[in-house]
Every structure is written in C-alpha cells, then in structure tokens.
C-alpha positions in Angstrom: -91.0 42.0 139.5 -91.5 44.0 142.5 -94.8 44.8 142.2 -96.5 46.1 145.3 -93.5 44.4 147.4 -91.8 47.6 146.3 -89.2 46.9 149.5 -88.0 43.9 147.4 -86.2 45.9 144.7 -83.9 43.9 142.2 -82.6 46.5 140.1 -79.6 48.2 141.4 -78.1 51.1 141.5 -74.0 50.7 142.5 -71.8 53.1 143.1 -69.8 55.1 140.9 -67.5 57.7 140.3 -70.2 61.1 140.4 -73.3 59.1 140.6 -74.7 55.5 140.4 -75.1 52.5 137.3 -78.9 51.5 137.6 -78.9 47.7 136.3 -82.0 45.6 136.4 -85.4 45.4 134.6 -88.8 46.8 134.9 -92.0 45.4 133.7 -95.2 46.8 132.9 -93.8 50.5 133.6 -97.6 52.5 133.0 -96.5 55.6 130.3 -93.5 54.0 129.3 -94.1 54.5 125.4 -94.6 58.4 126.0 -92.8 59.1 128.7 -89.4 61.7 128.8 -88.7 60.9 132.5 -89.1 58.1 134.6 -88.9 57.3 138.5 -86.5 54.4 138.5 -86.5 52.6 142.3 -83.6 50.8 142.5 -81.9 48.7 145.8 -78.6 51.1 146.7 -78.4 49.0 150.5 -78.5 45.3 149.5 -80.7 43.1 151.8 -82.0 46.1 154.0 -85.2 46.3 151.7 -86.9 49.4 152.6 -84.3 50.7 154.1 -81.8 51.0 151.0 -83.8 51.8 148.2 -83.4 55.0 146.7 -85.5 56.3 143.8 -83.7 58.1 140.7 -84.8 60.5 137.7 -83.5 59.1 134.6 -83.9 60.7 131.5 -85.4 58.2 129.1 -83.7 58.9 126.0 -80.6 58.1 128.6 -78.3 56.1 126.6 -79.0 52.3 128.5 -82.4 52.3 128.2 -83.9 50.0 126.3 -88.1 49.8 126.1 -90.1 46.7 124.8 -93.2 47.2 123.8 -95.6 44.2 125.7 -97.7 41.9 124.5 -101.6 43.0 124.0 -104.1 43.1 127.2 -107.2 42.3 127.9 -107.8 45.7 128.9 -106.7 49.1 130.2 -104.4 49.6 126.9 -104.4 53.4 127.3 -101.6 53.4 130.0 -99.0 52.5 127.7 -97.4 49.9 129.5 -93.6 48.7 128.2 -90.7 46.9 130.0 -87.8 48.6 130.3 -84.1 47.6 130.4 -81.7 49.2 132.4 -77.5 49.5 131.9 -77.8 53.4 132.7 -75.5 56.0 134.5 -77.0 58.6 136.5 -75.2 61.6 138.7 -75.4 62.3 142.3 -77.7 65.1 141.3 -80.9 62.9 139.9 -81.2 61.2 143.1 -85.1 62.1 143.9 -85.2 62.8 148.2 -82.5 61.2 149.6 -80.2 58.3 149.2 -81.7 55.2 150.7 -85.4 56.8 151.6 -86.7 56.2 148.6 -89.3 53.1 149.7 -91.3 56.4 151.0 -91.4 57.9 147.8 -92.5 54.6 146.8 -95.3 54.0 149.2 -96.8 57.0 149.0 -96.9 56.5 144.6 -98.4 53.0 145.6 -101.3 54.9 147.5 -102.0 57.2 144.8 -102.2 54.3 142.4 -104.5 52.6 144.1 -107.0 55.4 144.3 -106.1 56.1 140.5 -106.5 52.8 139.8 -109.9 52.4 141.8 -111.3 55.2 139.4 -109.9 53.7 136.6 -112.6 50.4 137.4 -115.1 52.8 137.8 -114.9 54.5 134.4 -114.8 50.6 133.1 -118.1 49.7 135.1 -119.7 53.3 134.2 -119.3 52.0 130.2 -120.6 48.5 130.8 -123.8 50.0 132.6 -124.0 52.5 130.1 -124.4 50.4 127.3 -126.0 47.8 129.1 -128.5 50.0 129.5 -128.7 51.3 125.6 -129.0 48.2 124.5 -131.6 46.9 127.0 -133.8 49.8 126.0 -133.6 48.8 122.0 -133.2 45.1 122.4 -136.9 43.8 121.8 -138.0 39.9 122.7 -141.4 38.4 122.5 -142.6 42.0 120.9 -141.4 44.2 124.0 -137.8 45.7 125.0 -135.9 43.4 127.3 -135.5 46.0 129.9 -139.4 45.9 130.6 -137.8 42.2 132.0 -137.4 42.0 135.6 -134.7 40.1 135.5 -132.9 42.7 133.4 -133.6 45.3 135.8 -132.5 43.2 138.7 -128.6 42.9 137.0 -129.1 46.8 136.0 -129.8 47.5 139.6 -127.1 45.8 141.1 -124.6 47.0 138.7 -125.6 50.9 139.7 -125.8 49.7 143.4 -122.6 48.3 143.3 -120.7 51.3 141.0 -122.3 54.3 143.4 -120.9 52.9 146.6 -117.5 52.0 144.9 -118.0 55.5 143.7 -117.6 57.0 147.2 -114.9 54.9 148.8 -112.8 56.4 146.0 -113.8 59.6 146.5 -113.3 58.9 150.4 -109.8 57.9 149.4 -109.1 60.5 147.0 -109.8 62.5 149.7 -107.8 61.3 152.0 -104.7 61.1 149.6 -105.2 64.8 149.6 -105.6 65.7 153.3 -103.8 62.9 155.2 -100.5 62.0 155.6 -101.3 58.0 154.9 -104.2 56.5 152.7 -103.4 53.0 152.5 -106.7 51.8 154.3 -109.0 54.0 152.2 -107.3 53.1 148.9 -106.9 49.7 149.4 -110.9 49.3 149.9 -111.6 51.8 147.3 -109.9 49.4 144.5 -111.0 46.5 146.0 -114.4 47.8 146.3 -114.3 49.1 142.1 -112.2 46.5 140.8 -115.0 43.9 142.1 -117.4 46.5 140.7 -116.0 47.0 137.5 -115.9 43.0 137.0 -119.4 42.3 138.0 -120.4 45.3 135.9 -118.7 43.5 132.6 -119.9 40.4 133.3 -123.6 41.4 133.5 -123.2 43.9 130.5 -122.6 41.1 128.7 -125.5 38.5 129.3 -127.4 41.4 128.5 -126.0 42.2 125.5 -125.8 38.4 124.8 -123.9 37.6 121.9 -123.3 41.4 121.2 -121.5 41.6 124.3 -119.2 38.7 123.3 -118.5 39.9 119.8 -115.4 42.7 119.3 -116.6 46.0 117.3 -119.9 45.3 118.3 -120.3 48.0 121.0 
C-alpha cells in the first residue's frame, strides 16, 4: 500500500533467532507470476520511516509466500502484476545492503521505474500513432482517404509532436539514471511528460479510428 511513499512500509520484518519473519502484504508486485526472487521492503525500525526499512531477498518458492493473481487491467498486462502474502522467515544473510538503509535501495528502484515506466508510455503512444496512421491512410470518406483531412493531420501532428519531445526527456533521464548519482527530477518529468503523451496519443487514435478504435480485436 506503500506505493511511492516507500518510507511508509507496513510489512515487517521482526526479529528472530538467525534472521527476521517478514509479515505484511504487497500489491501489484510487477513480475510476480515469473519471478524466483523478489526484493521485499519491509519496516525493521517501527515509526522511523526511512530510517528503519531494510530491504530483503526472499526466495519465492519460500515456504509463506502466497501469490494472487489480480484482477484484469485496462492495460500494461505484460508486467505480470500479483499480490503477494507474506508469513516468511529469512536469515541474517538475505538482508540486501544493510539493516535499516534499505529506503535507499528503495529510492533509487523508484527512479529507475520511473524512467522504465516513462518508456513504457512511449511504446503505448508509438502503437496508437502507428496505427492511427494505417488506418487513416486506408480509411476513405466522401471518395478520398481521411488522412488527406486536415483535421486528421492536425491530431496526427500533435500526437508525433507530443511522443518526440516525451521521447527525449526519457532519454535525458535514462541518461542521467546512468551517469548521476540522483535522477528524480529528470524521471519524474520524463513519465509525466509520456504518460500525458501516451494518453493523448490513445485518445486521438481512437476518434480516428472511430468505431474501430472502440471495438476489441479490431486493431
């Protein structure tokens, strides 16, 4: 439930004998339903937030793991998303960094998903201009194709407009993922910049398209 708020960790990890017990719940964990290993953050410091969370590897065919498939999107259903269930044990040894440092860790996974997710958007806004296009070129109304119509070329032109300059904040942010020790400003505008993108992108793909673009299977 943490979301980006990852200081404000309810799952916890309390001390054991050897190692921690992880108890809590995780929704909407991307790769859950192939995944072998997953980065579990969990509070070890209660009500210090950032400052006593500490991220674990946990095995998870671990026994106390329990996944849940979730209920189908509206999109993006490639990431294989699944809630997970946690009454696990884990030793001293899968602690990932150290003991109460892992809101770093978490950060800096944050920042990488936001660029990730930024080019995500723009492979969703690429495919709504792509066919947007196709169609417009093979669509004919009142004996010509509809992309001979300026106002079809207008909402073509903004949708590349828009996509190219998403394009390069992301690479901007990629880039600075890569060669900077903090991204957050130039991944935070990057998925702005494509998610807002993306959404125009879909919603003009499918006026063009019309009832095509409404209709599942039909593109």
């Amino acid at each position: 439930d943490a979301g980006t708020d990852a200081a404000n960790q309810k799952t916890a990890a309390i001390r054991v004998s050897g190692g921690y017990r992880i108890r809590g719940r995780k929704v909407w964990v991307a790769n859950a339903e192939e995944a072998s290993v997953a980065i579990v953050f969990a509070c070890t410091r209660p009500g210090l937030r950032g400052q006593g969370v500490t991220a674990f590897l946990v095995p998870m065919d671990a026994p106390g793991i329990t996944r849940t498939a979730r209920a189908d999107s509206l999109g993006v259903r490639g990431l294989g998303c699944m809630d997970l269930d946690l009454d696990v044990d884990v030793a001293d040894d899968q602690v990932l960094g150290h003991v109460d440092q892992g809101f770093r860790l978490a950060m800096w996974a944050l920042q990488g998903g936001r660029v990730a997710i930024a080019a995500q958007a723009l492979g969703i806004g690429e495919a709504a201009l792509t066919e947007a296009m196709a169609y417009a070129r093979k669509r004919e109304q009142f004996g010509q194709p509809i992309a001979n119509y300026q106002a079809i070329q207008w909402m073509i032109a903004d949708m590349a407009t828009e996509l190219d300059a998403a394009r390069l904040l992301t690479l901007k942010a990629a880039a600075a993922k890569d060669h900077q020790e903090k991204s957050t400003f130039e991944a935070s505008m990057a998925k702005l910049a494509a998610l807002e993108a993306a959404h125009k992108a879909a919603d003009k793909a499918m006026q063009i398209l019309a009832s095509a673009g409404y209709r599942r299977g039909s593109v």
